[in-house]
N, C-alpha and C positions, 0 to 999 in steps of 0.2 A: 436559317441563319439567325435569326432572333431569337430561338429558345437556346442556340448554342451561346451565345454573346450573354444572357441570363445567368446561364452555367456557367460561364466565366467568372460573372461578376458577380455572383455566389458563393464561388469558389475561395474557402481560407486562405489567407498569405500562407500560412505552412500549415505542416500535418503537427496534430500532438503530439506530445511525449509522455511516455510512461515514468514516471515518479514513484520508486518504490521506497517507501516508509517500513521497516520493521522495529521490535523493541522489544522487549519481553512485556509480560502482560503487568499491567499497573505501572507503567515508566512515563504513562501521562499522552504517548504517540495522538488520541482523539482529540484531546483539549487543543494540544499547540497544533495539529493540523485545524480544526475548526478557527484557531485564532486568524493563521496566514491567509482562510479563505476569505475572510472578511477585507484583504486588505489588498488581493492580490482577481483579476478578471481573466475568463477563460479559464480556470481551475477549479477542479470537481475532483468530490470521491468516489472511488468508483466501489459500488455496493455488492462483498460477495456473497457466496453460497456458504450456508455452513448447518452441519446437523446441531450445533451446539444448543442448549435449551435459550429458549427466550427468553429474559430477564423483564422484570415489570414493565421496566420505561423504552422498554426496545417495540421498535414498530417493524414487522415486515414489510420488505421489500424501501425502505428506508433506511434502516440501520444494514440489518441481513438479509438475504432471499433465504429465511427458515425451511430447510428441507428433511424429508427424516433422512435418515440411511440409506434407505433401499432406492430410494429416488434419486440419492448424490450419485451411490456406486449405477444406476443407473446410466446416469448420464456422465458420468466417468469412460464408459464405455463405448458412449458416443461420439467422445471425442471433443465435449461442449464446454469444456474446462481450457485456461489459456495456459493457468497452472493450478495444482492442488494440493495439500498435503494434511497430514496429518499433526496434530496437536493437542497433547492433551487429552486424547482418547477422543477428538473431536476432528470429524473433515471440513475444509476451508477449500473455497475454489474462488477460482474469478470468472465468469464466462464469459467467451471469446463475442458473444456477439456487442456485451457493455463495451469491452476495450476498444473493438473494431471501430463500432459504429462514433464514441464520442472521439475518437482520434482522427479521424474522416473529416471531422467537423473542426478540424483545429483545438480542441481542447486538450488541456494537459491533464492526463489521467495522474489521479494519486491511488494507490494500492497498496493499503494497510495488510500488507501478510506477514506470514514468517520468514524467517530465515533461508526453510526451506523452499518456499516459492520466492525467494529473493532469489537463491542459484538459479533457481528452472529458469527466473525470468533473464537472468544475466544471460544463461546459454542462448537463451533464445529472440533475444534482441539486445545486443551489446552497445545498442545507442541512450539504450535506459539507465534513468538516474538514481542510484540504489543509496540511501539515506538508513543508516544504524542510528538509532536514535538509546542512549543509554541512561539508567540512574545515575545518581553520583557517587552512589555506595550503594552494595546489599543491604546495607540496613535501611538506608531509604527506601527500597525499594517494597523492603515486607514490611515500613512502615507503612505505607501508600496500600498495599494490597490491605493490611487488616483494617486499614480505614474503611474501605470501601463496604466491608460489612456483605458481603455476597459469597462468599467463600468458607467452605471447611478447614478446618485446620489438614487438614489430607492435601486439599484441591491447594492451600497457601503452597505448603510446604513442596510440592510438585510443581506448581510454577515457579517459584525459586532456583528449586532442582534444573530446569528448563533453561531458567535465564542463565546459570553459569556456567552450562553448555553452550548456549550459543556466544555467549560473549567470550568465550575461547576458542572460536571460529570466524570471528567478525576481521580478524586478520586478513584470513588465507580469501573470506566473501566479499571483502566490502575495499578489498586493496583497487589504487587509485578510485576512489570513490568516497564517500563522507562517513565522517562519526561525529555526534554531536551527543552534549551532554545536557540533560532535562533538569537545571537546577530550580529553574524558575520557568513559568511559563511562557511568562513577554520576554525574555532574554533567549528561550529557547525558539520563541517566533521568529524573534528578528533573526538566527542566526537559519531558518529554515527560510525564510522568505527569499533572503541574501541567495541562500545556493539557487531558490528556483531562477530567479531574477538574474542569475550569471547563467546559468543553463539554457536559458532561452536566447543569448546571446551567444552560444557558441555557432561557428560558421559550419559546423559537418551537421546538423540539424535534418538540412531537408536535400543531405549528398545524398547522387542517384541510388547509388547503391547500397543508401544505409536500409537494414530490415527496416526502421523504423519508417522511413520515408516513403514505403511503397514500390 
């Protein structure tokens, strides 16, 4: 009777929730998620898989779980992916044990992916919070890329190409759900903080029968 009463009183008020962040690549999505986590408790990013190369200031299993190829499609195959996709001539997953285990624990998972693992994750749990986050212009946007100084004129010019496809889908992916604009950092926190902060107070959160709820 006392390890059950423990378990109890252990036990999260609710389950987490899945927060899904996408943007094209250089729209700023790290900075203004890092800003909100400073300001907001119970809210983490959740760290994915990707073969893409390591960049200097990137640490694995911090930033990414760096894996090659043969090792992604590996465990692709296992089933160890919640979702995955393709980018860039790069694979990105999330794996099902990071999601499971920090949403168990009450935490609100945030999941920097794309587009395409925004659908996957819609189909597949329709109580998640799927957040577009956009430039202000194209031209901000390959301003911000060639700033960054990491990129070929090839690899610019292809994410570019990328973002204008997806942002010509953010309709038909992101309806009843958010778009925000990246003009500034702190203005584009406050307006991400604001949605988590109202999403946490919706009442079908922890309904029996949401996927999310368990």
């Amino acid at each position: 009777m006392s390890v059950t009463q423990v378990s109890k009183s252990n036990a999260p008020a609710r389950k987490g929730r899945l927060i899904v962040i996408s943007g094209p690549s250089g729209v700023g999505k790290g900075t203004v998620v890092a800003a909100v986590m400073n300001n907001l408790k119970d809210l983490e990013l959740s760290v994915s898989a990707t073969t893409r190369t390591r960049r200097n200031h990137e640490v694995d299993e911090v930033d990414y779980h760096f894996l090659n190829r043969e090792l992604f499609e590996a465990e692709i195959r296992l089933g160890s992916f919640y979702e995955y996709a393709e980018y860039n001539k790069n694979l990105y997953g999330t794996l099902r044990k990071t999601v499971e285990n920090r949403l168990l624990c009450g935490i609100d998972l945030i999941l920097e992916i794309d587009i395409q693992g925004a659908r996957s994750v819609k189909r597949l749990d329709p109580t998640a919070v799927l957040i577009y986050m956009q430039p202000p212009s194209m031209q901000e946007l390959e301003r911000r890329l060639r700033d960054r100084k990491t990129e070929t004129e090839e690899t610019i010019q292809e994410r570019l190409r990328i973002a204008s496809e997806e942002m010509a889908a953010v309709s038909e992916v992101y309806d009843r759900h958010y778009l925000i604009t990246n003009n500034h950092v702190d203005s584009c926190a406050v307006d991400l903080e604001a949605i988590i902060r109202a999403e946490r107070s919706r009442l079908f959160t922890n309904r029996p029968n949401s996927p999310a709820a368990g």
